[in-house]
PDB file of N, CA, C and O in Angstrom:
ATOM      1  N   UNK A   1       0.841  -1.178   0.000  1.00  0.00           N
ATOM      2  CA  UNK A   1       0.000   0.000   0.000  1.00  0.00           C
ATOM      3  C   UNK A   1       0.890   1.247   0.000  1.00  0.00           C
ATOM      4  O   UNK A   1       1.571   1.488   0.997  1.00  0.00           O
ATOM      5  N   UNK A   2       0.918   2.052  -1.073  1.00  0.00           N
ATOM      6  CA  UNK A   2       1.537   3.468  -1.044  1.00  0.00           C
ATOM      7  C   UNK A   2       1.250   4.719   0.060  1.00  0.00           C
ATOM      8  O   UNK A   2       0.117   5.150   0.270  1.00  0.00           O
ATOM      9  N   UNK A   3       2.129   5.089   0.544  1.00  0.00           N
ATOM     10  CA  UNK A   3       1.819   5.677   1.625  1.00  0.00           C
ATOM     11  C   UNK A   3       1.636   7.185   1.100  1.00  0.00           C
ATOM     12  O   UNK A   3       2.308   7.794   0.269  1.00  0.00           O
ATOM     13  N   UNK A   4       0.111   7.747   2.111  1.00  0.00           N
ATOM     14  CA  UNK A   4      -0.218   8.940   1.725  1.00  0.00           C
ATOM     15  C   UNK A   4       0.985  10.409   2.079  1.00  0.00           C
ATOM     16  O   UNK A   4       0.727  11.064   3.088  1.00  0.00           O
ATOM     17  N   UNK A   5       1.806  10.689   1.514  1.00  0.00           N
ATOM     18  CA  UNK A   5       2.487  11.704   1.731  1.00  0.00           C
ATOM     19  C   UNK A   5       2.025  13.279   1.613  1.00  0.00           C
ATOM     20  O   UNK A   5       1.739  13.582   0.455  1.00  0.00           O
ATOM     21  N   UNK A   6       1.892  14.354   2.582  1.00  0.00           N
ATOM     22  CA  UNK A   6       1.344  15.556   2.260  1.00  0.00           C
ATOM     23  C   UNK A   6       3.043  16.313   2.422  1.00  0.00           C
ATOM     24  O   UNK A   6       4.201  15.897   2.430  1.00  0.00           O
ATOM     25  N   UNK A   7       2.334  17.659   2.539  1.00  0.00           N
ATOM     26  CA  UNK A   7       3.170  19.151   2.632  1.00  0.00           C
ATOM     27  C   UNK A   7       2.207  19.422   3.671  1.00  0.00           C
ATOM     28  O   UNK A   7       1.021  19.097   3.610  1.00  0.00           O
ATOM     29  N   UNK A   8       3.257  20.575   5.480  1.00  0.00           N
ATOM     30  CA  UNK A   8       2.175  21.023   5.627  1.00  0.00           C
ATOM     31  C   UNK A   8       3.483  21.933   6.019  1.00  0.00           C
ATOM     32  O   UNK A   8       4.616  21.670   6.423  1.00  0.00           O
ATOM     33  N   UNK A   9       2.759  23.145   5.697  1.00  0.00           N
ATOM     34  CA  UNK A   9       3.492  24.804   5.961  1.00  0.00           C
ATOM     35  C   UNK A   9       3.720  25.383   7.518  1.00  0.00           C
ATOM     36  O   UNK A   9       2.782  25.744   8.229  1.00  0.00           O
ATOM     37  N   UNK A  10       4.913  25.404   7.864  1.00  0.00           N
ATOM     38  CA  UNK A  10       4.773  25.640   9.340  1.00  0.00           C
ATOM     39  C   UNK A  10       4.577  27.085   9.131  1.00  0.00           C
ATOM     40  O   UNK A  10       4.645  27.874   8.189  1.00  0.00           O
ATOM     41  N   UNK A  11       4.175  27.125  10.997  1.00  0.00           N
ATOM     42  CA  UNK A  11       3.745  28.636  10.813  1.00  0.00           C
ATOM     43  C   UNK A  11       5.051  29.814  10.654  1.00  0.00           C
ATOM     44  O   UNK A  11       4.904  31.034  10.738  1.00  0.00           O
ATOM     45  N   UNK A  12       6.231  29.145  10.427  1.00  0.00           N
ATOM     46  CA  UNK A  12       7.572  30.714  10.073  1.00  0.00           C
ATOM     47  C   UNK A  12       7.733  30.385   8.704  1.00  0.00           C
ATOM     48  O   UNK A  12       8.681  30.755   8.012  1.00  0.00           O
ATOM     49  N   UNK A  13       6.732  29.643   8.307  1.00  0.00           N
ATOM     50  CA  UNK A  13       7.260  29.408   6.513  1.00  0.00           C
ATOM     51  C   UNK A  13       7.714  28.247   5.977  1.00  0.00           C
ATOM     52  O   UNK A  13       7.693  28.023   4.767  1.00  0.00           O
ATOM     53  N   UNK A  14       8.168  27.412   6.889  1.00  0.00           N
ATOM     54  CA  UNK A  14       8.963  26.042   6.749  1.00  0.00           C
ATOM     55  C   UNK A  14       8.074  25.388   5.578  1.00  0.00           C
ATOM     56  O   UNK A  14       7.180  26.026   5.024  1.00  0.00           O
ATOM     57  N   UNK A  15       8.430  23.922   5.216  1.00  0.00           N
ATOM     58  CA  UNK A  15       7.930  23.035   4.494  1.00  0.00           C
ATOM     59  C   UNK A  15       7.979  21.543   5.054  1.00  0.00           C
ATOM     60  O   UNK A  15       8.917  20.776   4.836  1.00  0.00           O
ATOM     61  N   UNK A  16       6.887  21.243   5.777  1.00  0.00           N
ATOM     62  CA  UNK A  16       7.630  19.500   6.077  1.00  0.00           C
ATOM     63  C   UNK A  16       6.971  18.652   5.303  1.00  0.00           C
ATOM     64  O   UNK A  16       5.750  18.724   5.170  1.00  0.00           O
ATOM     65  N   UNK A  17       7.858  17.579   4.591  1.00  0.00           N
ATOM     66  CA  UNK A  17       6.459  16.762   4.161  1.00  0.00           C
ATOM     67  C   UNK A  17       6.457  15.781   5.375  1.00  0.00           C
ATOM     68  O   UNK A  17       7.422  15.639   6.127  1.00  0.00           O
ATOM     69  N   UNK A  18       5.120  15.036   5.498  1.00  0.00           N
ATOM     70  CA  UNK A  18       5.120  14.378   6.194  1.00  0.00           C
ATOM     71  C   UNK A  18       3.901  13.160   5.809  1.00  0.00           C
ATOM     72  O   UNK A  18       3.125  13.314   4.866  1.00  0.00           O
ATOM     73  N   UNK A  19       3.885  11.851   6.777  1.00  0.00           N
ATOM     74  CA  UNK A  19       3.198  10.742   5.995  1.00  0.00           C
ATOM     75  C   UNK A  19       1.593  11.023   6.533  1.00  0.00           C
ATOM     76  O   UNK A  19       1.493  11.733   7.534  1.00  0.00           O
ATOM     77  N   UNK A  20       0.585  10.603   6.036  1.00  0.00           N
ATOM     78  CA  UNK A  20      -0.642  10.652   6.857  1.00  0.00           C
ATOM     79  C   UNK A  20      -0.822   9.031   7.468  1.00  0.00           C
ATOM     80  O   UNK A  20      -0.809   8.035   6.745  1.00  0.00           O
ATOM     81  N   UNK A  21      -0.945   9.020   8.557  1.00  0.00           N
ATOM     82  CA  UNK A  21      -1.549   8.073   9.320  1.00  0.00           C
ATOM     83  C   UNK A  21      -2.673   7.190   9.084  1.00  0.00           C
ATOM     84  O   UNK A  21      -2.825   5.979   8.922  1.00  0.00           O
ATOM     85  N   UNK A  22      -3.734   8.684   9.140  1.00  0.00           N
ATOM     86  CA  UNK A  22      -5.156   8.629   9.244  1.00  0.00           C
ATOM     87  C   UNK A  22      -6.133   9.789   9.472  1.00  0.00           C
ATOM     88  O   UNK A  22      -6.156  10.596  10.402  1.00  0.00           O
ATOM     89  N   UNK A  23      -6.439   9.749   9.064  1.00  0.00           N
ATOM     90  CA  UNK A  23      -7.671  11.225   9.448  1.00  0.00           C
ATOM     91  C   UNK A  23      -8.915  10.400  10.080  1.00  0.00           C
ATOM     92  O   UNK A  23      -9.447   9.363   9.682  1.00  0.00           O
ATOM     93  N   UNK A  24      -9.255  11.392  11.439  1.00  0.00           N
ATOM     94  CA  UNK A  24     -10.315  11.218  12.483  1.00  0.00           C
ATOM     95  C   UNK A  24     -11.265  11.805  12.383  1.00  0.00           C
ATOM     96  O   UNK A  24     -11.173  12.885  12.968  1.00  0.00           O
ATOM     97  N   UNK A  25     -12.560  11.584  11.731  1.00  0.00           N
ATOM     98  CA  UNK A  25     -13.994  12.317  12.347  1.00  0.00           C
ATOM     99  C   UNK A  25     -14.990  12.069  13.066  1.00  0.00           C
ATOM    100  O   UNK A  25     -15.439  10.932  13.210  1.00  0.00           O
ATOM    101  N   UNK A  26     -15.445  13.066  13.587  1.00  0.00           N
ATOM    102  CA  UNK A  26     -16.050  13.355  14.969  1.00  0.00           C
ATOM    103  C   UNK A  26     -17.754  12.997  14.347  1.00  0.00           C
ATOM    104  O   UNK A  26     -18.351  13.648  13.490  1.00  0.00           O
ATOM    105  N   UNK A  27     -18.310  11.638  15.164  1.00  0.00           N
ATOM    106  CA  UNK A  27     -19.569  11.249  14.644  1.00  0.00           C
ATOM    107  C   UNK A  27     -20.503  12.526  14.416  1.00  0.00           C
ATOM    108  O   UNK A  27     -21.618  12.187  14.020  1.00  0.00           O
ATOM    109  N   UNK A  28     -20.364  13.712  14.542  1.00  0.00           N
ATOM    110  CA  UNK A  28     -21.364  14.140  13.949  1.00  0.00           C
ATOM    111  C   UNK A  28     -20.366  15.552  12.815  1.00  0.00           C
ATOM    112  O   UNK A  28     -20.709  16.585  12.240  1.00  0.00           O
ATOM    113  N   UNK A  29     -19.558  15.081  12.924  1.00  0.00           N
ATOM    114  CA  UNK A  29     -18.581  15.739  11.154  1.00  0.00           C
ATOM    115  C   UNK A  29     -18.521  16.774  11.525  1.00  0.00           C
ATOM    116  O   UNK A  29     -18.892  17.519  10.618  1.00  0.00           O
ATOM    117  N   UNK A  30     -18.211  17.397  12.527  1.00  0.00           N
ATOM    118  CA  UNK A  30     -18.062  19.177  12.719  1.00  0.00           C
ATOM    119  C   UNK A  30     -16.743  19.357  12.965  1.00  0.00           C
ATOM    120  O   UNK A  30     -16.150  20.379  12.618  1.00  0.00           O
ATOM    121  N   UNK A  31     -16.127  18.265  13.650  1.00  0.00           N
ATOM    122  CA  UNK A  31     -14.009  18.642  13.838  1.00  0.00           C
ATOM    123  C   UNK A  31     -13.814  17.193  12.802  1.00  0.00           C
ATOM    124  O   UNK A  31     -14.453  16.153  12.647  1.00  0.00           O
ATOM    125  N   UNK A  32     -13.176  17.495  12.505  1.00  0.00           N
ATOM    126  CA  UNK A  32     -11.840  16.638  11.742  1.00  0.00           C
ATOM    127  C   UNK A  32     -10.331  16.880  12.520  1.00  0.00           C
ATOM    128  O   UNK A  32     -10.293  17.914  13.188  1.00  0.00           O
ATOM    129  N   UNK A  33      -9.068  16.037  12.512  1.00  0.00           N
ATOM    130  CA  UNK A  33      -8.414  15.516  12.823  1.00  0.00           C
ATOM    131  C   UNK A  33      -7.139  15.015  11.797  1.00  0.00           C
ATOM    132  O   UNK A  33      -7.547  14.447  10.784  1.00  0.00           O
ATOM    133  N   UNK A  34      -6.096  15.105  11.880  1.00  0.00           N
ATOM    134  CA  UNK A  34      -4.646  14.768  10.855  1.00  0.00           C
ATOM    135  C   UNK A  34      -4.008  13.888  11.996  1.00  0.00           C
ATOM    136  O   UNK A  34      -3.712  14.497  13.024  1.00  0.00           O
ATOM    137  N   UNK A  35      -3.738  12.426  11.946  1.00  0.00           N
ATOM    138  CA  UNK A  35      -2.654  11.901  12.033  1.00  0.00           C
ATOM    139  C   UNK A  35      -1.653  11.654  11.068  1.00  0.00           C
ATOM    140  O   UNK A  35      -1.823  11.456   9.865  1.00  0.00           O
ATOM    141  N   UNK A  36      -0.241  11.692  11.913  1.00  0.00           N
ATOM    142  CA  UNK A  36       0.468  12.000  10.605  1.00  0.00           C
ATOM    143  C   UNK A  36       2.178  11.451  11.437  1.00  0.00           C
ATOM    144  O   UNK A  36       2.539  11.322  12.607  1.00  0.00           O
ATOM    145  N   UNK A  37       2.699  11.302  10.392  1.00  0.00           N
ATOM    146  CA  UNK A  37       4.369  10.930  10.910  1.00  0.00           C
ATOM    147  C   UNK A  37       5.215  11.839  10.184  1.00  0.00           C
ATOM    148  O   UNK A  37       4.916  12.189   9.042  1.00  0.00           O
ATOM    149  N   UNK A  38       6.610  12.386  10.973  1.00  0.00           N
ATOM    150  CA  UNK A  38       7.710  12.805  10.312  1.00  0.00           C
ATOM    151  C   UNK A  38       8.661  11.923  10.171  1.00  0.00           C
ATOM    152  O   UNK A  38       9.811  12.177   9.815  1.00  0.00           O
ATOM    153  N   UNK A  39       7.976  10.270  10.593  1.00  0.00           N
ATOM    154  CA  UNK A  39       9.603   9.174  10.136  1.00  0.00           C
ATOM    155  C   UNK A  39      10.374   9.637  11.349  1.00  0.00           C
ATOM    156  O   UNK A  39      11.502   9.146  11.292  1.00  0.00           O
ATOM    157  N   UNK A  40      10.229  10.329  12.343  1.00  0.00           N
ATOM    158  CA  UNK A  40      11.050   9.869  13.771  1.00  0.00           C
ATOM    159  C   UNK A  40      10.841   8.556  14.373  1.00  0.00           C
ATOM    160  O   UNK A  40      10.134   7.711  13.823  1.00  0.00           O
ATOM    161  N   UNK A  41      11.505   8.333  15.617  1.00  0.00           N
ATOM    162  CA  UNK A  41      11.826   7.240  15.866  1.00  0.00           C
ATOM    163  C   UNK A  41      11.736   7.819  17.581  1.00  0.00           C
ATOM    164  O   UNK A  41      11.825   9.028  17.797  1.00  0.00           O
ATOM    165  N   UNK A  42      11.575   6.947  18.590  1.00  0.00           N
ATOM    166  CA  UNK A  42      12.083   7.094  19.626  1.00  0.00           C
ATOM    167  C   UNK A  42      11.685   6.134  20.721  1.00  0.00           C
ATOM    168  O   UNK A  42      10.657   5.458  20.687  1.00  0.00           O
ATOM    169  N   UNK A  43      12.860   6.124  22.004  1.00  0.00           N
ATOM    170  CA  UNK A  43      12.597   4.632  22.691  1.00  0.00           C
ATOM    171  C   UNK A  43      13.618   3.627  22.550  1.00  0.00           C
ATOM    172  O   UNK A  43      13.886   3.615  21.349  1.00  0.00           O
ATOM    173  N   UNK A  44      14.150   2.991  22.998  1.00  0.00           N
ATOM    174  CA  UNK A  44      14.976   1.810  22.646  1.00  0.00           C
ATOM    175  C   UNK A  44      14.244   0.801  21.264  1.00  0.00           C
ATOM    176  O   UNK A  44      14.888   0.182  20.417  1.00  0.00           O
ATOM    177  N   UNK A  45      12.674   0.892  21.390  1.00  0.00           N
ATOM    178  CA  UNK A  45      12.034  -0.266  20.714  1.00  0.00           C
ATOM    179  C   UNK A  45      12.183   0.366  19.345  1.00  0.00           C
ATOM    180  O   UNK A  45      12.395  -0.376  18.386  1.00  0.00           O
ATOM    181  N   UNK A  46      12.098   1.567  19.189  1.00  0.00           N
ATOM    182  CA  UNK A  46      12.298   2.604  17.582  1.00  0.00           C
ATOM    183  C   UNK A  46      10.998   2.708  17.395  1.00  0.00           C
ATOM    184  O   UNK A  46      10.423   2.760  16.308  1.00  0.00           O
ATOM    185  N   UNK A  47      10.396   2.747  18.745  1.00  0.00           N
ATOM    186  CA  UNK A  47       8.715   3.753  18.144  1.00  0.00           C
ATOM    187  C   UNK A  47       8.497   4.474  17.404  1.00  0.00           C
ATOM    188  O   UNK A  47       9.328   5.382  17.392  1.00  0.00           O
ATOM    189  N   UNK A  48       7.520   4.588  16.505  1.00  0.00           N
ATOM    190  CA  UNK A  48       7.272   5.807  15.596  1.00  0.00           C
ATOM    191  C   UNK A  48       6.860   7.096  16.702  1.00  0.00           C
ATOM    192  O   UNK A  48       6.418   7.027  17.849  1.00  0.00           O
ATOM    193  N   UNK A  49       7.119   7.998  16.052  1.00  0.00           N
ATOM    194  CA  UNK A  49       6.166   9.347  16.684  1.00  0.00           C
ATOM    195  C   UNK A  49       5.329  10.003  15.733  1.00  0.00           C
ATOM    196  O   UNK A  49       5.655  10.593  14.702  1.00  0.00           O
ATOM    197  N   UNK A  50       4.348   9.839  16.166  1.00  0.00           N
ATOM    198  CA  UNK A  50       3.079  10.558  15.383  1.00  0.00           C
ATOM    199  C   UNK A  50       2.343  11.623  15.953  1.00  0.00           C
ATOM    200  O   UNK A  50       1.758  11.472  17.025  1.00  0.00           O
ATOM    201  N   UNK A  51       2.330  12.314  15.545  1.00  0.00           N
ATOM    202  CA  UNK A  51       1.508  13.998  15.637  1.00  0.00           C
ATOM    203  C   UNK A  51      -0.091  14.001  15.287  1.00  0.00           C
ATOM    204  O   UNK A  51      -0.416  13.433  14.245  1.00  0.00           O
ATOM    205  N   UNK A  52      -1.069  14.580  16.060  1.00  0.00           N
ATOM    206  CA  UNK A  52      -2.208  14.660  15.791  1.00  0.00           C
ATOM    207  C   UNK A  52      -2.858  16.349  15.847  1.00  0.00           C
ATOM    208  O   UNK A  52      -2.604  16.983  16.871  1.00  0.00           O
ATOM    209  N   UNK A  53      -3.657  17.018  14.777  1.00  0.00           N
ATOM    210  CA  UNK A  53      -3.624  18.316  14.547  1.00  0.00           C
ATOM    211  C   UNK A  53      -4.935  18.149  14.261  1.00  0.00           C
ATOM    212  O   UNK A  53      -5.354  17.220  13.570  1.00  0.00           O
ATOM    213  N   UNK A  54      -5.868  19.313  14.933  1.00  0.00           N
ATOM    214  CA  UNK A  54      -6.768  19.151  14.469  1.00  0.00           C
ATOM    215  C   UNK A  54      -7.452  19.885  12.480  1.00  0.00           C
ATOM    216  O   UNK A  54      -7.231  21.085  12.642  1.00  0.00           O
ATOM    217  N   UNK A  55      -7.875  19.797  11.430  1.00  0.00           N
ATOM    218  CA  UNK A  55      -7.853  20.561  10.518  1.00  0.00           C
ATOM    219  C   UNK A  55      -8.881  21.539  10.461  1.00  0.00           C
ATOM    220  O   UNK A  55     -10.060  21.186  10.486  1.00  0.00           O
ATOM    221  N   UNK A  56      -8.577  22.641  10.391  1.00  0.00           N
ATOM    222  CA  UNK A  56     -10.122  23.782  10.509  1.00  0.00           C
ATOM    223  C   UNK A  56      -9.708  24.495   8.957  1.00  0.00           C
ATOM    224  O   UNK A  56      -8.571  24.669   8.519  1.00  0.00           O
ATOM    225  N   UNK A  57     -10.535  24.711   8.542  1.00  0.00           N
ATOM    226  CA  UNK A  57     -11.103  25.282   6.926  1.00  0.00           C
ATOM    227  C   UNK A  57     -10.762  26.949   7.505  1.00  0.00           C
ATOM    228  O   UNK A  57     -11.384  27.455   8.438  1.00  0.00           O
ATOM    229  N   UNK A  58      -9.636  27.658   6.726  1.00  0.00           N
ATOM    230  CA  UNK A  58      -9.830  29.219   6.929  1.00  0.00           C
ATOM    231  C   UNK A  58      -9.822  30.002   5.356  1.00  0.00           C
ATOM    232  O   UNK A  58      -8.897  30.059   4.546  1.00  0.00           O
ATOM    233  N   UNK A  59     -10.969  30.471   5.284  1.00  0.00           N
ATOM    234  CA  UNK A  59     -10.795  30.911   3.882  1.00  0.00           C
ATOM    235  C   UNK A  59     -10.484  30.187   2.482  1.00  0.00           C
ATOM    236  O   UNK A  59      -9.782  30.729   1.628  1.00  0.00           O
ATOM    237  N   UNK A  60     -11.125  28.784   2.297  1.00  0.00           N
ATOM    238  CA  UNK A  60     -10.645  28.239   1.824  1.00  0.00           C
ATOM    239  C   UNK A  60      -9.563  27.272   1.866  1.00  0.00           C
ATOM    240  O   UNK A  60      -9.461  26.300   1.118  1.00  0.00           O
ATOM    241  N   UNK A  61      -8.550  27.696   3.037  1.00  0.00           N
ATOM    242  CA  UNK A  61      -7.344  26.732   3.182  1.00  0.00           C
ATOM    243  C   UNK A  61      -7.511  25.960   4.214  1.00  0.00           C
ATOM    244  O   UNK A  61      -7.949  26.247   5.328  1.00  0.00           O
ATOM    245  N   UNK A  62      -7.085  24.805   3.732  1.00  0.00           N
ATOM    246  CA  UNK A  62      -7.240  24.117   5.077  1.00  0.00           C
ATOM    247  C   UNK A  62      -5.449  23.833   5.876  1.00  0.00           C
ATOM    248  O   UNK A  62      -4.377  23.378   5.476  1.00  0.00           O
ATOM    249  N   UNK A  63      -5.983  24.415   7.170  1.00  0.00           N
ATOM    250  CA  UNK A  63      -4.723  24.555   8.386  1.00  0.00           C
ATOM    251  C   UNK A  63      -4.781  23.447   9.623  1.00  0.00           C
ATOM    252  O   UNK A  63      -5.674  22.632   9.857  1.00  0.00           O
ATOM    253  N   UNK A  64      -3.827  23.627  10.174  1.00  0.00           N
ATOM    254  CA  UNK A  64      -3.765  22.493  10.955  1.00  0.00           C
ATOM    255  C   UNK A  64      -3.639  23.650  12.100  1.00  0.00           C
ATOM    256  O   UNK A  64      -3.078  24.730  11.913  1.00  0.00           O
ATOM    257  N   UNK A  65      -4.276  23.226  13.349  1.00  0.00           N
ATOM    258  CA  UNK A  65      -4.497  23.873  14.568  1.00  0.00           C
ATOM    259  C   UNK A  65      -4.217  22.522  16.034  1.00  0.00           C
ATOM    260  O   UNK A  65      -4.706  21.407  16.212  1.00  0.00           O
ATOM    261  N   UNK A  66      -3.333  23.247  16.727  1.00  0.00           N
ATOM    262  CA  UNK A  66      -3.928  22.371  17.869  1.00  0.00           C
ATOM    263  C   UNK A  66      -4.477  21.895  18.980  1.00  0.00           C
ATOM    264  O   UNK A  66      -4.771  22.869  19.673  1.00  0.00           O
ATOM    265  N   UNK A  67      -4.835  20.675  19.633  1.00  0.00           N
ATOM    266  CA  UNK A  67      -5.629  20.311  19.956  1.00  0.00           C
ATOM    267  C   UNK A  67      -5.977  21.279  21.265  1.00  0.00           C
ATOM    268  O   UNK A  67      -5.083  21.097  22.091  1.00  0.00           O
ATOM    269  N   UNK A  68      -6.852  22.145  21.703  1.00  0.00           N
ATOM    270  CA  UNK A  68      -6.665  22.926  22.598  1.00  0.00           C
ATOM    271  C   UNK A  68      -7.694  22.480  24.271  1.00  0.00           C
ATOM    272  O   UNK A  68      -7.673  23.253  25.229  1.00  0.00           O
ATOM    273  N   UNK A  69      -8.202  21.637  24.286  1.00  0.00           N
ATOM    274  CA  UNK A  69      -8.101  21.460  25.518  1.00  0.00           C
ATOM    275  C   UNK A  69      -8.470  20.096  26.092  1.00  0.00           C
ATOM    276  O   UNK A  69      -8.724  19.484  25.054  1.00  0.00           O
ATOM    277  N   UNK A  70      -8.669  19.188  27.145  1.00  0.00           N
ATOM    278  CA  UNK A  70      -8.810  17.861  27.605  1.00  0.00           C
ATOM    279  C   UNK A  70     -10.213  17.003  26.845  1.00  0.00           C
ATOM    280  O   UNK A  70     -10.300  15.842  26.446  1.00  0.00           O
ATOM    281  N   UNK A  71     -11.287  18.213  26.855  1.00  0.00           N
ATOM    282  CA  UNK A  71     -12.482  17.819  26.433  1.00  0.00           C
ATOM    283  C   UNK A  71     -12.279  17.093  24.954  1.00  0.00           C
ATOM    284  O   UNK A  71     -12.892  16.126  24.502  1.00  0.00           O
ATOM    285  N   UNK A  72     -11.184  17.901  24.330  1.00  0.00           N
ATOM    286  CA  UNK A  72     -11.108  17.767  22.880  1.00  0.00           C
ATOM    287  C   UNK A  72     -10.122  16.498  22.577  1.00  0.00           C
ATOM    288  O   UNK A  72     -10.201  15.673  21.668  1.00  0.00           O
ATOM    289  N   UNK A  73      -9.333  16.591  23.451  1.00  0.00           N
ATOM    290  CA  UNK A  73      -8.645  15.072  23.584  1.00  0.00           C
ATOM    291  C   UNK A  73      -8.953  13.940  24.120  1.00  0.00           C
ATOM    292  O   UNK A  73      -8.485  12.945  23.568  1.00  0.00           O
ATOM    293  N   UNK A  74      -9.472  13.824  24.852  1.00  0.00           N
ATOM    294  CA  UNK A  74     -10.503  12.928  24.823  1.00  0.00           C
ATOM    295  C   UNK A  74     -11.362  12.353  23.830  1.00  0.00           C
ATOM    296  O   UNK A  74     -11.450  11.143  23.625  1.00  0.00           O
ATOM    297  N   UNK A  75     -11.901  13.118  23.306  1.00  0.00           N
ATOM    298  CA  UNK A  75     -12.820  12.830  21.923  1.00  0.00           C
ATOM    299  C   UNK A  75     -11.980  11.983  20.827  1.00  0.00           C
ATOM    300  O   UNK A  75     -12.421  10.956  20.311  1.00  0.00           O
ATOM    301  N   UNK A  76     -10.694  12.554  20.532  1.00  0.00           N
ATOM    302  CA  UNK A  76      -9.683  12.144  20.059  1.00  0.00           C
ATOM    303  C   UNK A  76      -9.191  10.468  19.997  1.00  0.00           C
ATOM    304  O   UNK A  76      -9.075   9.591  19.141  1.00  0.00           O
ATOM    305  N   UNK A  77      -8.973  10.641  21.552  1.00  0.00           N
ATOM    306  CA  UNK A  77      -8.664   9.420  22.092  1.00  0.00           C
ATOM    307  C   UNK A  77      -9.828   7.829  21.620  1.00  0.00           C
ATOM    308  O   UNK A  77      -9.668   6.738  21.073  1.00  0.00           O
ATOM    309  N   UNK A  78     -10.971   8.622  22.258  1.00  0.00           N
ATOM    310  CA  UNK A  78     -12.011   8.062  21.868  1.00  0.00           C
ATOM    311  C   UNK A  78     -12.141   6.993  20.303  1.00  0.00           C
ATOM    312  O   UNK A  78     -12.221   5.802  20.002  1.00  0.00           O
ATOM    313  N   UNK A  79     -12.092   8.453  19.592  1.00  0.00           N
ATOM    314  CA  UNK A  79     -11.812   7.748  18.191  1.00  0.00           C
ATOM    315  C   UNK A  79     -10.862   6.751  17.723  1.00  0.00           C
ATOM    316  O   UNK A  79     -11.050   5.759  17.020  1.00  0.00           O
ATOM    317  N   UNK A  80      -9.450   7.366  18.432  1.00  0.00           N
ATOM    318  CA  UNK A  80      -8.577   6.324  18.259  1.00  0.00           C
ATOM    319  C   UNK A  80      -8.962   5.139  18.694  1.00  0.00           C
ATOM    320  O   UNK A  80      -8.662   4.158  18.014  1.00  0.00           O
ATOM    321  N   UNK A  81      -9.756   4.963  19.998  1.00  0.00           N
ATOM    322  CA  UNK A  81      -9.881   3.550  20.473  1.00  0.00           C
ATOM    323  C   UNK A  81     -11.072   2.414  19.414  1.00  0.00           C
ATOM    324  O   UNK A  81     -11.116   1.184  19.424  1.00  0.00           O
ATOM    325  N   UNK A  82     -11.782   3.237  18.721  1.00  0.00           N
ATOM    326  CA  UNK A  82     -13.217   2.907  18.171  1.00  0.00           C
ATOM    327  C   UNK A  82     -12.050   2.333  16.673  1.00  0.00           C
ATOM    328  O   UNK A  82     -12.456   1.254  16.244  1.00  0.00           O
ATOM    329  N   UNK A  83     -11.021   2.758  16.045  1.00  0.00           N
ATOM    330  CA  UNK A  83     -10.039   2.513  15.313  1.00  0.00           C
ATOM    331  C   UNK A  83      -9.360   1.114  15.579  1.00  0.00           C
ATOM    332  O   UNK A  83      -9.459   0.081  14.916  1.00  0.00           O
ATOM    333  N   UNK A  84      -8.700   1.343  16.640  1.00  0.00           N
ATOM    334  CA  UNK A  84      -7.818   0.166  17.396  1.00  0.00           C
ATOM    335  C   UNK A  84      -8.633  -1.278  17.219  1.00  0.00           C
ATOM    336  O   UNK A  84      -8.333  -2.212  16.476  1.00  0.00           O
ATOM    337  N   UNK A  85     -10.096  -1.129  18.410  1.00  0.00           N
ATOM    338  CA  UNK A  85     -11.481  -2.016  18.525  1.00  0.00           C
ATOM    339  C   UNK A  85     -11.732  -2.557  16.805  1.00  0.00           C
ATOM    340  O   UNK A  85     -11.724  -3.766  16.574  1.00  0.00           O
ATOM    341  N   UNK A  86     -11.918  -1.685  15.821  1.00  0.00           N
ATOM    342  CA  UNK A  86     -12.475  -2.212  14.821  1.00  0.00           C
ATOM    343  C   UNK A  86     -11.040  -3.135  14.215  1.00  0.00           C
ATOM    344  O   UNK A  86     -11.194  -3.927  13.285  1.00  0.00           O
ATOM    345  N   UNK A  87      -9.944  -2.964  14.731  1.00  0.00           N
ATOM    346  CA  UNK A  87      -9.024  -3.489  13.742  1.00  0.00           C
ATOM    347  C   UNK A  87      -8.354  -4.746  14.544  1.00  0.00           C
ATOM    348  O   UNK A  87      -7.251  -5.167  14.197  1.00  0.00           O
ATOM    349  N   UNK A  88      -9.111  -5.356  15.691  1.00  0.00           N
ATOM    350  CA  UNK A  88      -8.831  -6.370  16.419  1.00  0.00           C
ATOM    351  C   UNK A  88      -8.819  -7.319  15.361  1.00  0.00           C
ATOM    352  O   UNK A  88      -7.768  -7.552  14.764  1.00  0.00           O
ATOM    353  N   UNK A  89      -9.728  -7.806  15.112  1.00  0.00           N
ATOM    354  CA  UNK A  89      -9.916  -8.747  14.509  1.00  0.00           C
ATOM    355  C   UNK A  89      -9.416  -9.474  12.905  1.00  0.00           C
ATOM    356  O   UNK A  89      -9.875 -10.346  12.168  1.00  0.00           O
ATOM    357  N   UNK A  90      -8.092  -8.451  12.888  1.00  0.00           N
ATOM    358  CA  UNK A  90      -7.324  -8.902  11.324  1.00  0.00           C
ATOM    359  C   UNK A  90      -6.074  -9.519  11.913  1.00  0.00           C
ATOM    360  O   UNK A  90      -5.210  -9.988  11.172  1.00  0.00           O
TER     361      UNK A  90
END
């Protein structure tokens, strides 16, 4: 499976590309969500590190914002687990 690669523009101008994970939505579609990797590593075991951003629409562009408070991570979490649960069984 080819892995989804984006661009996302930091906020001093930078360029990272980075891989997508997965994108998360919120059962009733009002937040969306970017998981995503820069190919770090960390840990003795060589864990990946993955970043989660939420995406908000400004003017047309879509930006990555983040996650700003417990309520909202949670929800997050949530999803991830409803992810994890559905993928027991392969």
């Amino acid at each position: 499976m080819e892995k989804e690669m984006i661009e996302i523009v930091n906020t001093n101008g930078s360029i990272d590309k980075v891989e997508v994970v997965t994108y998360l939505v919120t059962e009733d579609g009002q937040s969306k969500y970017l998981v995503y990797t820069k190919g770090e590593t960390q840990g003795t075991e060589g864990d990946q590190v993955i970043y989660i951003s939420k995406i908000i629409s400004e003017d047309g562009t879509l930006k990555l914002d983040e996650i700003q408070n417990d309520e909202e991570w949670s929800t997050v979490q949530q999803l991830l687990k409803k992810i994890a649960n559905s993928n027991e069984g392969e």
